[in-house]
C-alpha positions, -999 to 999 in steps of 0.1 A, spaced: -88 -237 479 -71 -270 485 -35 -280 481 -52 -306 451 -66 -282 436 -37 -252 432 -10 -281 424 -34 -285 393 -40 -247 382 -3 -239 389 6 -255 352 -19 -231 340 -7 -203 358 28 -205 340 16 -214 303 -6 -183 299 19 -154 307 42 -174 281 12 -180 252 9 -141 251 46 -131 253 48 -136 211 15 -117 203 34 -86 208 33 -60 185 52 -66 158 49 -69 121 51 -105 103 82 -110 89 69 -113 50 61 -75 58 91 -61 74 112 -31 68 142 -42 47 125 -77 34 128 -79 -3 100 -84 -23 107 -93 -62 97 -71 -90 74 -94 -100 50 -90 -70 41 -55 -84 10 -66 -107 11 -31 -131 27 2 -127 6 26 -146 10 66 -152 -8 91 -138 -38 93 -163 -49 128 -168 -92 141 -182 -109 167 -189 -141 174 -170 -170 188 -189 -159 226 -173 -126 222 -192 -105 217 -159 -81 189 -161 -82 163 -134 -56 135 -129 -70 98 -124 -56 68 -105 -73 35 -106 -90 32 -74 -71 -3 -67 -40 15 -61 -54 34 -34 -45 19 3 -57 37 37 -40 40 68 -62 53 92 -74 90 78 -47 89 53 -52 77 18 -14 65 1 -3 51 -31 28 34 -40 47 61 -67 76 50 -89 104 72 -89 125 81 -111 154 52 -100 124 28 -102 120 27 -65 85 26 -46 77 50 -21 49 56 -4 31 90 -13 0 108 10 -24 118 -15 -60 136 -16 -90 120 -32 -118 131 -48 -151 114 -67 -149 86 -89 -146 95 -126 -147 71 -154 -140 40 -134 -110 60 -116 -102 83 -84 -95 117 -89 -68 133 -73 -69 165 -59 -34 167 -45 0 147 -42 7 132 -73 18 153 -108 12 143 -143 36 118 -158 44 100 -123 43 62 -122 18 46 -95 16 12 -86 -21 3 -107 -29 -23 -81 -21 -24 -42 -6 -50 -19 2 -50 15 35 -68 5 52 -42 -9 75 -21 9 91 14 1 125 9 -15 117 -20 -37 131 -17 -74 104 -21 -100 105 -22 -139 82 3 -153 59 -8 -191 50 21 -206 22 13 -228 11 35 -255 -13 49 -235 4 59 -211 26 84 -237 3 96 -247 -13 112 -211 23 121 -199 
């Protein structure tokens, strides 16, 4: 190769290692841990809504847009008693009446977060609407 020729690819050289130094792997700031998202980026926080299958068991229902995966696991966003979010591991089951049934992880009369977005973080205060619905499955 000539002298030319390596004068003109050394530029080259030096700009890629520095356009892949900030693709590391980090998270965007708008998601990281300790950012604060406002109460009012939670769409609905809904109870736990409980049925009765036709064998008499009683299930309990989530709406299925509340549901976010990560990898195998399947989470939901619970409201706790101090009106904080944390993230909760649950187990699914089949669809029923429009919603997922639960099999494990979440009790009667917990608060879930009706609708999921990758914006929200665990620790964020909500304000909880209890419908009268929702009284009446607690």
């Amino acid at each position: 190769m000539s002298l030319d020729r390596k004068k003109n690819l050394f530029p080259f050289l030096v700009a890629i290692p520095l356009l892949f130094a900030g693709c590391g792997n980090r998270e965007p700031e708008s998601i990281k841990s300790g950012s604060k998202v406002s109460p009012d980026a939670v769409v609905s926080v809904v109870a736990v809504r409980r049925a009765v299958k036709a064998g008499g068991d009683e299930v309990l229902l989530v709406p299925a847009s509340a549901i976010f995966r990560k990898g195998e696991l399947t989470g939901i966003f619970v409201a706790g008693a101090d009106n904080r979010l944390s993230v909760r591991w649950i187990s699914t089951g089949r669809f029923m009446q429009g919603d997922l049934v639960v099999l494990g992880g979440l009790d009667k009369g917990e608060f879930v977060v009706g609708v999921y977005s990758p914006e929200l973080v665990e620790g964020v205060t909500v304000i909880k609407s209890v419908t009268a619905e929702d009284q009446t499955n607690e």
